[in-house]
C-alpha positions in Angstrom: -136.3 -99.4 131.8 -138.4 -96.5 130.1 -135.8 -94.8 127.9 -138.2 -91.8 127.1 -137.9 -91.6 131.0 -136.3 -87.8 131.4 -133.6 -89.1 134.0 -132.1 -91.1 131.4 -131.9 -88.5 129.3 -128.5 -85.9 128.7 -125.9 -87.8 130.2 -122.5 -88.8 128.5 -119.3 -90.3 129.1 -115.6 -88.5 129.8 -112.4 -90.9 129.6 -109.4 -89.3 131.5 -106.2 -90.5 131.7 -103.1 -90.0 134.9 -100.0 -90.4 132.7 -97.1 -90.0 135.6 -93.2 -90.3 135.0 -90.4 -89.8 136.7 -88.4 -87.0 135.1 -84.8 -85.5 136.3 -85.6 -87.0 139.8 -89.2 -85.0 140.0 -92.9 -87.3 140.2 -94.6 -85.6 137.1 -97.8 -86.1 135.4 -99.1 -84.7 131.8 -101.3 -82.3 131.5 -103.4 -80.1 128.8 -104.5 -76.7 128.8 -107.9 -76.4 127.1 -108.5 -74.1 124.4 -112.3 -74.2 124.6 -115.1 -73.9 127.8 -115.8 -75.3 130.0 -112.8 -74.9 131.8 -111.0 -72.8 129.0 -107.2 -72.2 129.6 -107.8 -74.3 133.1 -105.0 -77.3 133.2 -106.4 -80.7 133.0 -105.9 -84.1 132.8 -105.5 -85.4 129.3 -109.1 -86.9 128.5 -112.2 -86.0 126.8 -115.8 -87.4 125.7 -116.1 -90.8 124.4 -118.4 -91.0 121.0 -121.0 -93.8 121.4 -119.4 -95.8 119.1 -116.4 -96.9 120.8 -115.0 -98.6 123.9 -113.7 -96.5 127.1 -110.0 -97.4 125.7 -110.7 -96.8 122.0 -111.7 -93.6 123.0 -108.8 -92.8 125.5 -106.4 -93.7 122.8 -108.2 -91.3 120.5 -108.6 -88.0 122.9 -104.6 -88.7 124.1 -103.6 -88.3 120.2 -106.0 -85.1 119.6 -104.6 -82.9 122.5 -101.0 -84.5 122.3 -100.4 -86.3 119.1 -98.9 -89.1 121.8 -99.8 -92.2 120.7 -99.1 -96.0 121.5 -99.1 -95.4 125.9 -100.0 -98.5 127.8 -103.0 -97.8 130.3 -105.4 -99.3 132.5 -108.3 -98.3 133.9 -108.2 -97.6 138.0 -112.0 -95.6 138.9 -115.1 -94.5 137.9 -116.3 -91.1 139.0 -120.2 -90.5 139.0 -120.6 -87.2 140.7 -123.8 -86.1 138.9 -122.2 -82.1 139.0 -118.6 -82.9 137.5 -119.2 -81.1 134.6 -121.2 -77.9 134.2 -122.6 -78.9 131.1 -124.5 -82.1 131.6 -124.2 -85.5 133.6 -120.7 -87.0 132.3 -119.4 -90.1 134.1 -115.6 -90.2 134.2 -113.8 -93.4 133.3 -110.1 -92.9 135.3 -107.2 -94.2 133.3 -103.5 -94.7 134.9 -100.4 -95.0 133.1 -96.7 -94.3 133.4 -94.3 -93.6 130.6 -90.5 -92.5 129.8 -90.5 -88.9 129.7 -87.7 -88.6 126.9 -89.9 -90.6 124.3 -92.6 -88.3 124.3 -92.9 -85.0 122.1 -95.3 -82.3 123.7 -97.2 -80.8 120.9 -97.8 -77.3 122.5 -100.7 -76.4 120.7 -103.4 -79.2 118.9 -107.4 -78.7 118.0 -108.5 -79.1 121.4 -105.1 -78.4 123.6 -102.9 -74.7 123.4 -100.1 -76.5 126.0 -99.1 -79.7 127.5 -96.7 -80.2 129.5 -95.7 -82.0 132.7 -96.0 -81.1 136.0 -94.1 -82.0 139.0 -96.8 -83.7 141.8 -96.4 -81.2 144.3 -96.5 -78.1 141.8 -100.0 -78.8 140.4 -101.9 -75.4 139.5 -105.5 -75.7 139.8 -107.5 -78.2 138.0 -110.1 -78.1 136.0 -113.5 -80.7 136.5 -112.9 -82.6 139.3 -109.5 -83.6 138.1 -107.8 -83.4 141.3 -109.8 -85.8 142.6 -109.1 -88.3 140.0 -105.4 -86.9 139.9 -105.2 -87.5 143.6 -107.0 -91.6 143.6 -104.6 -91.6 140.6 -101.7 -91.2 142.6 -102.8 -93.1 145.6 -103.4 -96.8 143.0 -99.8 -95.7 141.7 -98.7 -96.1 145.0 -100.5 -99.5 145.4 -99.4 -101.0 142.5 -95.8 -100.3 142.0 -95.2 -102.9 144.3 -97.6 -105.8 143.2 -97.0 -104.7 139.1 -94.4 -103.7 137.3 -95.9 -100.6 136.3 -92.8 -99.1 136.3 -91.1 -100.9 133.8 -92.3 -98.1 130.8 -89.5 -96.0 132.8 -86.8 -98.7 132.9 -88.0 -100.8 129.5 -84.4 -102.3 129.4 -81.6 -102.7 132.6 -81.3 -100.8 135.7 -79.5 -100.0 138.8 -81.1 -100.7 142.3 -79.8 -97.3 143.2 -81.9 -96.2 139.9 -84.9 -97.7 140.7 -84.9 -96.9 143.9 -84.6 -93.2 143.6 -88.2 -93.4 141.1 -89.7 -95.6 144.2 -89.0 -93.0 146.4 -90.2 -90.1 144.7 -93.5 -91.9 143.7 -94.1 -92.8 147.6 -92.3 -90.0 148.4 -90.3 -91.5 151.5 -86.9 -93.0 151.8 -86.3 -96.6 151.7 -84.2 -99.1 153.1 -81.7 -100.6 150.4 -81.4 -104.2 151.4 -85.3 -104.6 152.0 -85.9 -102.7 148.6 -84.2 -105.2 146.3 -85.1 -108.0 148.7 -88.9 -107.0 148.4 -88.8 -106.9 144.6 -87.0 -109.6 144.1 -89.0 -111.7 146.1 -92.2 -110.9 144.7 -90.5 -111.5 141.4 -90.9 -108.0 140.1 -87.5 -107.7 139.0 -84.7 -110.2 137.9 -80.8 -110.1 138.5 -79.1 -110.0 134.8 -75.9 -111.0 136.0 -74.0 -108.2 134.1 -72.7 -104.9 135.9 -72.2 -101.5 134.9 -69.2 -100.0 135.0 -69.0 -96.1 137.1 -65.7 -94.6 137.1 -64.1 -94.5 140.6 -67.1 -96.5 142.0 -67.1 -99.9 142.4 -69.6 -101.9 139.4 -73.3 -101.9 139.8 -75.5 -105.1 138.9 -78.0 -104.8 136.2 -81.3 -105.9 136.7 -84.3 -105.8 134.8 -88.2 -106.2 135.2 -89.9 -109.3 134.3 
């Protein structure tokens, strides 16, 4: 390796993270509007460049508190995007994060350093993206699909007990399809996603639910 070589040279490294939830029975993911260019007042992802002195998460964590002051979010990284023209500026390779969260816990700061908005948007309501972030947005979606029924991704939206009928209403908005009941909660449970709690939850006029919970 010749690192005076010029096609080493001018390249950097963007970390972007796909925060979904599930919010008053809507799919919806977080986004940022950017105060500055490239891009400025385009919606985004929440992400940013990573300085050179820390990890892809370090830096995740760190760009995810500067443009929402929202802090302590579980993610994972899902894809790397390497198009050499994803940013007008220079060569910036992506690092894709996904994560899922409760909706209610988080407190939007409308207007940080780097961020005049955030907000989130309802999947099929996305306005136009800056970057190539509906491409990322889109894989995003697609691993989401994937792994809410090998993980249980899902259980930052239902950290304590549940209904079937409750879960199964965020399933089918993620995968947005209807799914059969009895295969649902036999599926889950036998992949040993979820767990019968033996309690019950009372609905007035209805007959009691069971309480499960993730594992």
């Amino acid at each position: 390796m010749n690192i005076n070589d010029e096609r080493y040279q001018n390249q950097g490294l963007h970390v972007v993270l796909a925060l979904f939830t599930v919010e008053n029975g809507s799919f919806k993911v977080l986004l940022i509007k950017r105060k500055n260019e490239p891009f400025k007042n385009k919606w985004i992802l929440v992400g940013g460049c990573a300085y050179n002195t820390e990890t892809g998460e370090e830096a995740m964590e760190r760009e995810l508190y500067e443009k929402t002051h929202i802090k302590n979010i579980d993610f994972e990284m899902f894809d790397v995007f390497t198009n050499p023209n994803r940013s007008p500026l220079k060569r910036m390779i992506a690092i894709g994060y996904i994560g899922v969260s409760d909706s209610s816990i988080i407190k939007k700061f409308k207007n940080t350093e780097k961020a005049s908005d955030a907000d989130w948007f309802e999947i099929d309501r996305i306005p136009e993206l800056g970057y190539d972030h509906k491409e990322i947005l889109e894989k995003a979606i697609a691993k989401l699909k994937e792994k809410i029924f090998s993980t249980s991704i899902l259980k930052k939206l239902y950290p304590n007990t549940f209904t079937l009928p409750e879960l199964q209403t965020a399933y089918e908005k993620i995968l947005d399809k209807n799914l059969d009941r009895r295969n649902f909660r036999k599926t889950l449970l036998q992949k040993g996603l979820i767990v019968d709690t033996g309690k019950t939850e009372e609905t007035v006029g209805k007959k009691p639910s069971k309480l499960y919970k993730f594992i």
